[in-house]
TORVEX-258803 format. One record per residue (C-alpha): residue number from 0; residue in one letter; x, y, z. Coordinates in steps of 0.001 Angstrom, whole numbers. Each point is the difference from the previous one (the first is absolute). Example, Ala and Ser with C-alpha at 12.3 -4.5 7.8 and 13.67 -1.06 7.14 Angstrom:
2
+-----+------+---------+---------+---------+
:  nr : rest :      c1 :      c2 :      c3 :
+-----+------+---------+---------+---------+
:   0 :    a :   12300 :   -4500 :    7800 :
:   1 :    s :    1370 :    3440 :    -660 :
+-----+------+---------+---------+---------+
***
This chain:
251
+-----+------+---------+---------+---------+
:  nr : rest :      c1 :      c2 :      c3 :
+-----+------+---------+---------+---------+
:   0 :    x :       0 :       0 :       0 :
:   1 :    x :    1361 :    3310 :    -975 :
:   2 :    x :    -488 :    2920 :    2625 :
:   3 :    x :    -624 :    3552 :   -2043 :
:   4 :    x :     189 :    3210 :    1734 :
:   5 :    x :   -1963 :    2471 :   -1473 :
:   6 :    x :     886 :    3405 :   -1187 :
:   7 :    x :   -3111 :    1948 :    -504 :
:   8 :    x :   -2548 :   -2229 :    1129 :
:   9 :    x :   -2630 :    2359 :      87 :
:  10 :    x :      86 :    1281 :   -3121 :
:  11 :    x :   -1582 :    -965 :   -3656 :
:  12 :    x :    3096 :   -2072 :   -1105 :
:  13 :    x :     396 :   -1337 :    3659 :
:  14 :    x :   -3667 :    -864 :     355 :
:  15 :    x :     178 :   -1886 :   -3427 :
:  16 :    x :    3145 :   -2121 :     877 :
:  17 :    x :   -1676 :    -879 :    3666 :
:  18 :    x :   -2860 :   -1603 :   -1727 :
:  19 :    x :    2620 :   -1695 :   -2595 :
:  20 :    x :    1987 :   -1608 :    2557 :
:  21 :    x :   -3473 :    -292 :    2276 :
:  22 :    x :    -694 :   -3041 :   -3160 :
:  23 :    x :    3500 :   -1936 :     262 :
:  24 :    x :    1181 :   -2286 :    2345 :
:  25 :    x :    3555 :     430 :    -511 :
:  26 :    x :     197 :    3212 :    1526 :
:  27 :    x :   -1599 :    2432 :    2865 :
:  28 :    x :     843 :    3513 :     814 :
:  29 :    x :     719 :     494 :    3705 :
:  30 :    x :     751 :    3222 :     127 :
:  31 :    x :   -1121 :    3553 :   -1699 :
:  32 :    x :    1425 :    3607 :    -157 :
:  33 :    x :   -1952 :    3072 :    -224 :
:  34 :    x :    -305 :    3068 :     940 :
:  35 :    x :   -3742 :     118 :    -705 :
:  36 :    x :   -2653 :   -1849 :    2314 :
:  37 :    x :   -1825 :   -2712 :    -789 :
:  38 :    x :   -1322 :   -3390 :     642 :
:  39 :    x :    1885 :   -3711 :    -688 :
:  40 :    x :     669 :   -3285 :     966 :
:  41 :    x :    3809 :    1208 :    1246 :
:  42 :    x :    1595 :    1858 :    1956 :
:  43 :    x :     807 :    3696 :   -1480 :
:  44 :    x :    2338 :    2615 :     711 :
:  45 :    x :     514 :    2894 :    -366 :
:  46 :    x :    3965 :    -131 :   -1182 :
:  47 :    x :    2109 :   -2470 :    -503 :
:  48 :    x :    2007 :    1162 :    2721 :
:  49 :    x :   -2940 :   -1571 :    2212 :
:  50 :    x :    -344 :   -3091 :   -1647 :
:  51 :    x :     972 :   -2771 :    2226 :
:  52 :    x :    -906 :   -3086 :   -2419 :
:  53 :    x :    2476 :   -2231 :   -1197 :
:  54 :    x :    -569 :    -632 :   -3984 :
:  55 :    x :     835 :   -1859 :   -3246 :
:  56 :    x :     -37 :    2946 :   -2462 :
:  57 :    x :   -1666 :    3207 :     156 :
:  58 :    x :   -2286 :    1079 :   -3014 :
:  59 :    x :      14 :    4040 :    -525 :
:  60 :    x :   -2866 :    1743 :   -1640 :
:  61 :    x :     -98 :    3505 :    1754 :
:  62 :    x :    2140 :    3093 :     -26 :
:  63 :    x :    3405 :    1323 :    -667 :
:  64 :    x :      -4 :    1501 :    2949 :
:  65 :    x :     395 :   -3612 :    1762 :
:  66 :    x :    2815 :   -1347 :   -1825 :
:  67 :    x :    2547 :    1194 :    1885 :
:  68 :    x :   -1742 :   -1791 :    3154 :
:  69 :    x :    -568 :   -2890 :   -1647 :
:  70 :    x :    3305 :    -668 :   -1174 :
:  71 :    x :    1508 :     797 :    3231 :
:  72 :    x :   -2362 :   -2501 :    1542 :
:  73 :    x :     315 :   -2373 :   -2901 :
:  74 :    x :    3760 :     305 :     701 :
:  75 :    x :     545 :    -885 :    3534 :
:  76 :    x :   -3094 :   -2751 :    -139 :
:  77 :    x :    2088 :   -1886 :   -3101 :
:  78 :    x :   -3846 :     416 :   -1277 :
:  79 :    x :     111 :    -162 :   -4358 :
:  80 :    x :   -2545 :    2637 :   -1158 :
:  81 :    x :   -1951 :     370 :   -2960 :
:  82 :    x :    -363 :    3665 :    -650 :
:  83 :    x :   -3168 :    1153 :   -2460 :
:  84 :    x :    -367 :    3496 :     694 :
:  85 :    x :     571 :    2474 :   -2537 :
:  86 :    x :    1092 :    3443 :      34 :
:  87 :    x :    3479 :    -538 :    1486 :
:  88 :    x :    2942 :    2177 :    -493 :
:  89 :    x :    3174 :    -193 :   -1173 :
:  90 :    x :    1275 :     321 :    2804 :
:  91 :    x :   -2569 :   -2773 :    1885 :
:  92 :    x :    1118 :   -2685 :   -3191 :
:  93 :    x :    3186 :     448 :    1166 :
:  94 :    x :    -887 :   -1081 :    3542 :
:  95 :    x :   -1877 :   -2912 :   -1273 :
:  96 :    x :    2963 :   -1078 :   -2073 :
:  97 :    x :    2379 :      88 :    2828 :
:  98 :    x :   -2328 :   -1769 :    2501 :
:  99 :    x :     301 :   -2829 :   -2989 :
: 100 :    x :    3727 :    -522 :    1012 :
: 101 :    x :   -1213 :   -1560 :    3252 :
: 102 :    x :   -3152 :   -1251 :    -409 :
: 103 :    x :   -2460 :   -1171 :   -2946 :
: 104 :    x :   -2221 :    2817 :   -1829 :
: 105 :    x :   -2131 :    -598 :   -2373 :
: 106 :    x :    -925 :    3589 :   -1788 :
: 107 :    x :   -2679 :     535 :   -2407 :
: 108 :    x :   -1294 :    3278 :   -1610 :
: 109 :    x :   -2919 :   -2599 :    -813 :
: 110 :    x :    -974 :   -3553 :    1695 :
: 111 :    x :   -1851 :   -1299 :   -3545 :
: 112 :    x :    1462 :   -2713 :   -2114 :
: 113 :    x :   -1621 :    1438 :   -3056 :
: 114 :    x :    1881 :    3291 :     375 :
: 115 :    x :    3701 :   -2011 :     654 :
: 116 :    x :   -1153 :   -1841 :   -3443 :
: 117 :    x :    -618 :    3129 :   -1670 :
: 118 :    x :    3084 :    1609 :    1179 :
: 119 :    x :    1763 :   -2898 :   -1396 :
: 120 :    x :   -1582 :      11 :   -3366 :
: 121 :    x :     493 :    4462 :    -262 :
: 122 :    x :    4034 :    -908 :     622 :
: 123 :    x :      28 :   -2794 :   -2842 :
: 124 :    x :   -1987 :    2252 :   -2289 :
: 125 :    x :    2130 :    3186 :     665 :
: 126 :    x :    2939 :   -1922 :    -762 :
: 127 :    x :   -1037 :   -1493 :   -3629 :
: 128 :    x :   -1579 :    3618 :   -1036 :
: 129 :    x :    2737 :    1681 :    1836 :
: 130 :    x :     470 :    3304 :   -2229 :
: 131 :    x :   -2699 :      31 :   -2281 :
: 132 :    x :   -2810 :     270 :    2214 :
: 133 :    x :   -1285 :    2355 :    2662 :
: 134 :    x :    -813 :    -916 :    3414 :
: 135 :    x :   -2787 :    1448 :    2301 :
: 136 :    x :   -1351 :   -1232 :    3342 :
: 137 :    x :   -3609 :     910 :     916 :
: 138 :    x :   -1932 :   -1079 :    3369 :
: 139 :    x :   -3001 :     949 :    1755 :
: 140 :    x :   -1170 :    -373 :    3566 :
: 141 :    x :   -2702 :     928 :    2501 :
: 142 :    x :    -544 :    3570 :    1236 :
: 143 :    x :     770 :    -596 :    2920 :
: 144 :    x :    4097 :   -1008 :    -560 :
: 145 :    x :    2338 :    2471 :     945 :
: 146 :    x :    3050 :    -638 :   -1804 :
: 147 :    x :     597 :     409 :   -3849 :
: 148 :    x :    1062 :   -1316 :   -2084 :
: 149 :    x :    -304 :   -3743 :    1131 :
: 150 :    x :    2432 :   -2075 :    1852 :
: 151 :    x :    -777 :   -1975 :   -2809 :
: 152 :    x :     465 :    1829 :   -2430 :
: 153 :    x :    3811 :    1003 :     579 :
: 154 :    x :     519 :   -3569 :     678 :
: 155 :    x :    -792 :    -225 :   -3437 :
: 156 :    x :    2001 :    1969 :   -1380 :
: 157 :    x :    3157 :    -775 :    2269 :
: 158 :    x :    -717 :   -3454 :   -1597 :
: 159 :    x :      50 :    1202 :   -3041 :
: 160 :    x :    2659 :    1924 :      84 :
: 161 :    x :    2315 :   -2173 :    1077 :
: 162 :    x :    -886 :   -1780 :   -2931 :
: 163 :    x :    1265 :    2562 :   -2180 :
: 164 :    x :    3160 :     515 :   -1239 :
: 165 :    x :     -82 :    3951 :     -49 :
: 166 :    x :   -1401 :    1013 :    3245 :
: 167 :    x :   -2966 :    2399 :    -617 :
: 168 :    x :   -1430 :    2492 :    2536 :
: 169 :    x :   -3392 :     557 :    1092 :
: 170 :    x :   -2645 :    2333 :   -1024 :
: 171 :    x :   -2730 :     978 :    2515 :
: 172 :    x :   -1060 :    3688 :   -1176 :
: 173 :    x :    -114 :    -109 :   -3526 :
: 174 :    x :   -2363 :    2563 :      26 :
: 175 :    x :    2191 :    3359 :     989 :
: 176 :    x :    2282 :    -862 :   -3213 :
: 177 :    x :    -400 :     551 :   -3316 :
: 178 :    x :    2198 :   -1718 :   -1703 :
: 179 :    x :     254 :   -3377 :   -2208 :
: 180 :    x :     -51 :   -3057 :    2607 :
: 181 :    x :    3314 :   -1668 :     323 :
: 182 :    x :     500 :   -2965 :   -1541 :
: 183 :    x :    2063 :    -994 :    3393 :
: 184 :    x :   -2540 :     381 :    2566 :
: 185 :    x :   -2873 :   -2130 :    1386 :
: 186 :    x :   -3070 :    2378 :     902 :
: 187 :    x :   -1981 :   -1100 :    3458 :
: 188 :    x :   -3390 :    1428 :     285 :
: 189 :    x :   -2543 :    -142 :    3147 :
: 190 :    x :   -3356 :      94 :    -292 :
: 191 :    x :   -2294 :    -486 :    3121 :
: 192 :    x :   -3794 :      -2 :     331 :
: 193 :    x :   -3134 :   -2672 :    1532 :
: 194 :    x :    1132 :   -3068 :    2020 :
: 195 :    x :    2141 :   -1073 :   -2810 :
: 196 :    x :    2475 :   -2772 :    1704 :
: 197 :    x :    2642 :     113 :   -2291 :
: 198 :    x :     721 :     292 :   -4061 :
: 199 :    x :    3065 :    -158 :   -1546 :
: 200 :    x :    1276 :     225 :   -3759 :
: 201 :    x :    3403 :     142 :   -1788 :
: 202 :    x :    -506 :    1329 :   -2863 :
: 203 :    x :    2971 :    -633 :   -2813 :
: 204 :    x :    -452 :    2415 :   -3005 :
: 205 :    x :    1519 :    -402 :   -3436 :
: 206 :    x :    -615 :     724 :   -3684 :
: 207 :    x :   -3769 :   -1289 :   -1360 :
: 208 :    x :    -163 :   -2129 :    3279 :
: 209 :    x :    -958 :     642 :    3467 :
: 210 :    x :    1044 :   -3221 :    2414 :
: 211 :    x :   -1846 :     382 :    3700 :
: 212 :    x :     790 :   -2344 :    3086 :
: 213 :    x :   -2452 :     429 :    2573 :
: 214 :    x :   -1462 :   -1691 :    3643 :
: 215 :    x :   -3295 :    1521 :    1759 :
: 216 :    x :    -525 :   -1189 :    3610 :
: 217 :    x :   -3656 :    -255 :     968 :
: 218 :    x :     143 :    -859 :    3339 :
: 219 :    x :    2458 :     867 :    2931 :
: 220 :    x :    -212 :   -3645 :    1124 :
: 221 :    x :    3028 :   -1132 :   -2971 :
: 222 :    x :    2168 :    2243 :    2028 :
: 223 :    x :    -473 :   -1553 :    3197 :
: 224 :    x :     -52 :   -3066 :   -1446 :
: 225 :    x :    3385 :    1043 :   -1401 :
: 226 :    x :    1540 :     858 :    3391 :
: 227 :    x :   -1208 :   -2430 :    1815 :
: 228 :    x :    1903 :   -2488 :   -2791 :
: 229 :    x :    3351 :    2390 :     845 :
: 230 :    x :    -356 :    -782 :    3635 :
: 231 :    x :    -266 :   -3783 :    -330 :
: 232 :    x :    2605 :      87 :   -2484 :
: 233 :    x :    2552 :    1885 :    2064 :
: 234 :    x :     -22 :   -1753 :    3397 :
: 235 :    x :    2921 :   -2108 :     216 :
: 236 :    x :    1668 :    2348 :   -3141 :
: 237 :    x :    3376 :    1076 :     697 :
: 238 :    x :    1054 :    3827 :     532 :
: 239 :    x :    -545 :    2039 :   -3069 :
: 240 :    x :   -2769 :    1931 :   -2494 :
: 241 :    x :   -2669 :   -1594 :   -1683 :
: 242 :    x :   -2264 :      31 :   -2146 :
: 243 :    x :   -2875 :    -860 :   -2873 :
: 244 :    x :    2589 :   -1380 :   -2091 :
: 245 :    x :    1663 :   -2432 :    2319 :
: 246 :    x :   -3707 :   -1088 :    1713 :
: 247 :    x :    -989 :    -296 :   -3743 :
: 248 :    x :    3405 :   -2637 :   -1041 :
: 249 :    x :   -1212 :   -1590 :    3794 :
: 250 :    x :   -3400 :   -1383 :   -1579 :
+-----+------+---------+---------+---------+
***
């Protein structure tokens, strides 16, 4: 039986995976964090600086704000952690990748399969048009997100641009230039309106012939399906950084 601690229990993403792992028998949470009040079937702090639970992996869908207490508790507990939230920093990957030197992290800028697969097929298709064809990213998401563009969507591109031979840069504000787009860029655009989960194209542009790559979540449950996956997948890993790719080759 794998012991989660939860990281955000009490909101959407948290309430979804509670009533994912609620349906297995391979795994229970024992333990949530939040900052927010609310009602469960564990106990809940308020920081992880509180939490006296001993745990398998911990399973993060909350705020940036909590990483640094996470890690820190992650860190002296020899805990692995599976960290889903979105909107980090810089600054806050770095911390995540250095925490990965001494324990097991599995980091995601998103938990679905589907969007792994398509990242996989954008970096095969960038490579054969490579040159001739240009490359936009578009996703859309809820009102109610904060962040833009996507997690996703940069993960995208990263992909994708490590792909490439020639390194391009990324466009976000088209609009206050006027000049001819360059052929060594890859434009990211946000849009954001209703309860859409998630939608994401890549979008590869050439002469008579448009080719489009695209994944369109319709429920948050894939995600927490996703992470609860990482978790299972990572106890017993050894210290370093995962992610889609290496849970994918685990299947």
């Amino acid at each position: 039986m794998t012991k989660v601690i939860l990281s955000g229990c009490f909101g959407k993403m948290g309430r979804v995976i509670t009533n994912c792992i609620a349906q297995k028998d391979n795994c229970e949470i024992v333990a949530g964090v939040d900052i927010f009040d609310g009602e469960a079937d564990f106990p809940v702090f308020k920081s992880f600086a509180e939490v006296n639970v001993d745990a398998d992996v911990i399973i993060d869908f909350s705020h940036p704000s909590t990483l640094s207490s996470l890690l820190d508790f992650a860190l002296s507990k020899k805990c692995p952690a599976v960290i889903a939230t979105t909107g980090l920093s810089e600054e806050q990957i770095a911390q995540i990748h250095e925490a990965s030197k001494e324990i097991p992290v599995f980091f995601a800028a998103n938990m679905s399969i589907g969007v792994a697969l398509v990242a996989e097929l954008a970096a095969k298709a960038a490579k054969v048009l490579e040159g001739s064809f240009d490359i936009e990213i578009l996703e859309m998401h809820h009102n109610q997100k904060i962040d833009a563009p996507s997690g996703t969507a940069l993960m995208l591109a990263n992909t994708i641009s490590d792909a490439l031979t020639e390194k391009p840069h990324y466009e976000f504000d088209r609009h206050s230039k006027r000049m001819k787009r360059d052929k060594n860029e890859i434009g990211i655009h946000a849009l954001r309106g209703g309860t859409v989960v998630g939608e994401h194209e890549v979008i590869f542009a050439g002469l008579d012939e448009v080719i489009k790559i695209s994944h369109s979540a319709r429920s948050k449950e894939l995600f927490a399906v996703g992470a609860v996956n990482a978790a299972l997948f990572l106890k017993g890993k050894a210290a370093g950084l995962y992610g889609m790719k290496e849970l994918i080759a685990d299947k």
